[in-house]
GUKOL-589091 format. One record per residue (C-alpha): residue number from 1; residue in one letter; chain; x negated, y, z negated. Coordinates in pm, whole numbers. Layout:
! GUKOL-589091
fitor num = NUM | residu = a | chaine = A | X = X | Y = Y | Z = Z
...
***
This chain:
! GUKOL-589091
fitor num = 1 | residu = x | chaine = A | X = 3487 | Y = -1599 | Z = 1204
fitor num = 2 | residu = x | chaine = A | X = 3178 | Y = -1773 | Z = 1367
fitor num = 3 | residu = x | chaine = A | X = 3017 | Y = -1631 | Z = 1708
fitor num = 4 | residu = x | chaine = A | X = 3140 | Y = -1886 | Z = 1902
fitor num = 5 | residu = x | chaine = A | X = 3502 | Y = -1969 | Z = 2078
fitor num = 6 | residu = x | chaine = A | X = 3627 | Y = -2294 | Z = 1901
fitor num = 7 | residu = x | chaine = A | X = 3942 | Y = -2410 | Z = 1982
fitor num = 8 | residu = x | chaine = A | X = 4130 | Y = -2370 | Z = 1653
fitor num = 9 | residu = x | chaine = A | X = 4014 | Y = -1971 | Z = 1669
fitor num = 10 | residu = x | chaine = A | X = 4214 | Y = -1713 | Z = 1842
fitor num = 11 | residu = x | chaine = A | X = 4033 | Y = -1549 | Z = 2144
fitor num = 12 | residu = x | chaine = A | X = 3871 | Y = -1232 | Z = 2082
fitor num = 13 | residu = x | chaine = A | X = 3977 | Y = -900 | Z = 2249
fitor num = 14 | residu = x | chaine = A | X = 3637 | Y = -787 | Z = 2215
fitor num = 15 | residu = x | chaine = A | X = 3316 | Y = -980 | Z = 2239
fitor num = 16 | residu = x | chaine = A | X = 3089 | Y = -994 | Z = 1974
fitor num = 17 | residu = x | chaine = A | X = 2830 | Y = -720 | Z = 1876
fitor num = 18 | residu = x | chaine = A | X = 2499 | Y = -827 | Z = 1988
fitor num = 19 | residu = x | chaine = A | X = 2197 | Y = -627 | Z = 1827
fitor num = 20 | residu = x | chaine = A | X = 1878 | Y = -579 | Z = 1997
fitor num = 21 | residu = x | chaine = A | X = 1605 | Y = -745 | Z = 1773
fitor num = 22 | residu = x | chaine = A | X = 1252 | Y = -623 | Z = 1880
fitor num = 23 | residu = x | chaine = A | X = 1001 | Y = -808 | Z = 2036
fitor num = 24 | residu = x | chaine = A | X = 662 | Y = -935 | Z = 1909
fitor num = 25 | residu = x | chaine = A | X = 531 | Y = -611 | Z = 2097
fitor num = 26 | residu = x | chaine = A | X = 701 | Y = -374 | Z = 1967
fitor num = 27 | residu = x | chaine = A | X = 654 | Y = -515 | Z = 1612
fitor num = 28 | residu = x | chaine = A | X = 248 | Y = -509 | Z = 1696
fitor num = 29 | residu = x | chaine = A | X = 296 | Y = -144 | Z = 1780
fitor num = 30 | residu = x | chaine = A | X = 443 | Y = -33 | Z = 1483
fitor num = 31 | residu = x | chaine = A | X = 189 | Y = -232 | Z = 1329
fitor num = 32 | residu = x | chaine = A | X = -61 | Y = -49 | Z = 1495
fitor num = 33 | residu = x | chaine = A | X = 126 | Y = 269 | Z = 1375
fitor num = 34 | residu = x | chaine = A | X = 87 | Y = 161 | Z = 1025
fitor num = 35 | residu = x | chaine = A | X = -265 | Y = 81 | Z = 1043
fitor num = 36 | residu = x | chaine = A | X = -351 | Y = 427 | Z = 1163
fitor num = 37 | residu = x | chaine = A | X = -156 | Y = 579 | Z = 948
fitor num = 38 | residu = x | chaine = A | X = -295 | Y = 445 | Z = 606
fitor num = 39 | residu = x | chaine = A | X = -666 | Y = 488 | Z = 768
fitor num = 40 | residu = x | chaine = A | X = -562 | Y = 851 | Z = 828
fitor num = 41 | residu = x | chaine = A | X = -478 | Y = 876 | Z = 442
fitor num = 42 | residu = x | chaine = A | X = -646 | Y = 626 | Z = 251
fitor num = 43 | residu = x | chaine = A | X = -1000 | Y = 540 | Z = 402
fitor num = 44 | residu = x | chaine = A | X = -1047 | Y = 886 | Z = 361
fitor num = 45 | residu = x | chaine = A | X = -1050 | Y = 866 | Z = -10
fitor num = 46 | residu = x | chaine = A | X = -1298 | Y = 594 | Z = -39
fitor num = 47 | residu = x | chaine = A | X = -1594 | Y = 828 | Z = 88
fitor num = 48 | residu = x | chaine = A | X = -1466 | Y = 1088 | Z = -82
fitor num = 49 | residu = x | chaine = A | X = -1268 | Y = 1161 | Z = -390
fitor num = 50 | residu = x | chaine = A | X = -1014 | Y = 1404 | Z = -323
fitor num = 51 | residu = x | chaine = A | X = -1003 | Y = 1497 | Z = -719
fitor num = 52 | residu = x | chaine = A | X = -1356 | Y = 1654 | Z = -659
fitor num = 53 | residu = x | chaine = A | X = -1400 | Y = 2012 | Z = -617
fitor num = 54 | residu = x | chaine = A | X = -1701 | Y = 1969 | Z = -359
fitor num = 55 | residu = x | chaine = A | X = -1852 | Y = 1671 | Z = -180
fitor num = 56 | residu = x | chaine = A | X = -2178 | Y = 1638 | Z = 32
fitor num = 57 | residu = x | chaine = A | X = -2077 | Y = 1774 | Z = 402
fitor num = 58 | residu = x | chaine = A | X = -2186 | Y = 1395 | Z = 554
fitor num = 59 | residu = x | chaine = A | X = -1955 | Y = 1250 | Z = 344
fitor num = 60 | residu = x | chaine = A | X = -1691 | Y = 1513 | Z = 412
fitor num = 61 | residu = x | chaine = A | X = -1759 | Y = 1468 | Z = 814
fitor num = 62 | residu = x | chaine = A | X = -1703 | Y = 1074 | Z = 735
fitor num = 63 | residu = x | chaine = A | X = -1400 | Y = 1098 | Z = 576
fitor num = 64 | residu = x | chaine = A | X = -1279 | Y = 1343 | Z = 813
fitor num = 65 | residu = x | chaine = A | X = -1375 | Y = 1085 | Z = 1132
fitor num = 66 | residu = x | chaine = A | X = -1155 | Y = 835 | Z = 972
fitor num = 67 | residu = x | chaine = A | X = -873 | Y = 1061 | Z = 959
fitor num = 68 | residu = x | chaine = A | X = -899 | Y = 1150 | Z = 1367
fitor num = 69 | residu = x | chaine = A | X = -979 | Y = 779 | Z = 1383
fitor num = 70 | residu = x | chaine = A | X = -657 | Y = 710 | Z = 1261
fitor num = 71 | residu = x | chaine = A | X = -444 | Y = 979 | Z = 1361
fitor num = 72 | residu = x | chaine = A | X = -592 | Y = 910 | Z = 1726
fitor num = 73 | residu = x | chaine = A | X = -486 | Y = 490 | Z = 1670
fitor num = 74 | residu = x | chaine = A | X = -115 | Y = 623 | Z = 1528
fitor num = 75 | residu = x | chaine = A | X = -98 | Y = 847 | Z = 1871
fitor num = 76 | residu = x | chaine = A | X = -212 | Y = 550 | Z = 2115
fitor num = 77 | residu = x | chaine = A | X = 82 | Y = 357 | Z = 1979
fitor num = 78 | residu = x | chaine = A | X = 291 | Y = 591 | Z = 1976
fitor num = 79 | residu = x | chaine = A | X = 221 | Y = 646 | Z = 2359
fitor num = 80 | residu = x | chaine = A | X = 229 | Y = 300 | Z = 2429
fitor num = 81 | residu = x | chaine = A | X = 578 | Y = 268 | Z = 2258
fitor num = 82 | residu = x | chaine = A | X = 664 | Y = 539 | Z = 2460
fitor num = 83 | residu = x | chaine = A | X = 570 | Y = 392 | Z = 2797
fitor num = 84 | residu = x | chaine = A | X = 806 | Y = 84 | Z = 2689
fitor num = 85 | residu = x | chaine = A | X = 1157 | Y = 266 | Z = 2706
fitor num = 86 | residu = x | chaine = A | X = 1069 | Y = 659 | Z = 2808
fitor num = 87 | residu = x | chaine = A | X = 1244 | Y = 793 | Z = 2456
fitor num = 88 | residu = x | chaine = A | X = 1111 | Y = 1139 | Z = 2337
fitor num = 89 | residu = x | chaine = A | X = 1151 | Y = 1044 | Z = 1998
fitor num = 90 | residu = x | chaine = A | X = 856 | Y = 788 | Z = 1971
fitor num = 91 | residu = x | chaine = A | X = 683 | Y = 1038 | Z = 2110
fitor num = 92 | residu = x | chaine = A | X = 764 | Y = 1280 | Z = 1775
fitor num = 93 | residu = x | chaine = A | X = 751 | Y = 1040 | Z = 1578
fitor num = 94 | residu = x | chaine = A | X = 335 | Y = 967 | Z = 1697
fitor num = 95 | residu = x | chaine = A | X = 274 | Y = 1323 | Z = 1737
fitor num = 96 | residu = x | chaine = A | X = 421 | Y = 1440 | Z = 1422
fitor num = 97 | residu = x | chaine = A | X = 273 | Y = 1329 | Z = 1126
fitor num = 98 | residu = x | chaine = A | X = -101 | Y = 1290 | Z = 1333
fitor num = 99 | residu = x | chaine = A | X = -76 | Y = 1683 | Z = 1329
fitor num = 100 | residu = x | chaine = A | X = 8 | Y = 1676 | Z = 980
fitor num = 101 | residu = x | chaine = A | X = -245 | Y = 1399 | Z = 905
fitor num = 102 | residu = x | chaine = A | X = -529 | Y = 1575 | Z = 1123
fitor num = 103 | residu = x | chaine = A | X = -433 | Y = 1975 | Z = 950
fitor num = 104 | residu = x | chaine = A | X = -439 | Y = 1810 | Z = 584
fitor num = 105 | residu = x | chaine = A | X = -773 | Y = 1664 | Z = 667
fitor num = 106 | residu = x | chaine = A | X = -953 | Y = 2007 | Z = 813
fitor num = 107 | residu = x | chaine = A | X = -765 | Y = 2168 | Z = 515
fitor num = 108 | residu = x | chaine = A | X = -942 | Y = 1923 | Z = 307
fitor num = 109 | residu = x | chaine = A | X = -1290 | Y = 1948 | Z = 433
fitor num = 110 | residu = x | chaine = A | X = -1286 | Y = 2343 | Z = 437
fitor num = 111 | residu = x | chaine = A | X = -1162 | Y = 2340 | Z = 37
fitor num = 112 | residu = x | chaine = A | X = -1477 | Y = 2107 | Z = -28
fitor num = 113 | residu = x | chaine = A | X = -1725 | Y = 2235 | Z = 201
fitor num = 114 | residu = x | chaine = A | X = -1635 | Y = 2626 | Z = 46
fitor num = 115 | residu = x | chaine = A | X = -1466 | Y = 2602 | Z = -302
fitor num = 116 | residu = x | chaine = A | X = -1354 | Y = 2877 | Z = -426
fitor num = 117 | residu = x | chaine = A | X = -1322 | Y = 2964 | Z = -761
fitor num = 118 | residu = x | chaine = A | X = -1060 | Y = 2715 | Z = -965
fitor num = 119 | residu = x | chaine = A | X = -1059 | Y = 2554 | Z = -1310
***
């Protein structure tokens, strides 16, 4: 049965399901999101090799940078999501894994800066 009212089809009783699609906004947003997200991880990487046991501490502090660079792009879109339709969840959903992202990456630079025994 098509969306629309023909003649030849019964009325309905209910009217059709109509599912929000998001708008070009939104979509740039969780673009944004993205973005931050695989500078948090992956930009990281390319100054220094996280196989390495230690690592120069200006190329630790540049890595690092990247991931609050990132972490701090994945929050601003998160916030600005959030000022769209007030939902706590964006909100988690920004805050969340830039705490995780930002912990890993002092974790990270801490390991490298003072190694500690290992194979």
């Amino acid at each position: 049965m098509s969306g629309s009212n023909a003649p030849n089809e019964p009325a309905r009783a209910q009217a059709a399901i109509r599912w929000p699609h998001p708008g070009r906004q939104l979509l740039g947003l969780i673009g944004a999101w993205v973005i931050g997200l695989v500078a948090a991880i992956a930009l990281p990487s390319l100054f220094v090799s996280p196989g390495t046991r230690t690592a120069p501490a200006g190329r630790l502090w540049l890595a690092f940078s990247t991931t609050l660079l990132g972490a701090a792009v994945m929050l601003l879109a998160s916030f600005a999501m959030w000022r769209r339709n007030r939902d706590s969840s964006v909100l988690t959903l920004g805050i969340v894994p830039a705490v995780a992202v930002v912990s890993g990456g002092i974790i990270l630079v801490v390991t490298k800066l003072y190694p500690v025994g290992g194979l």
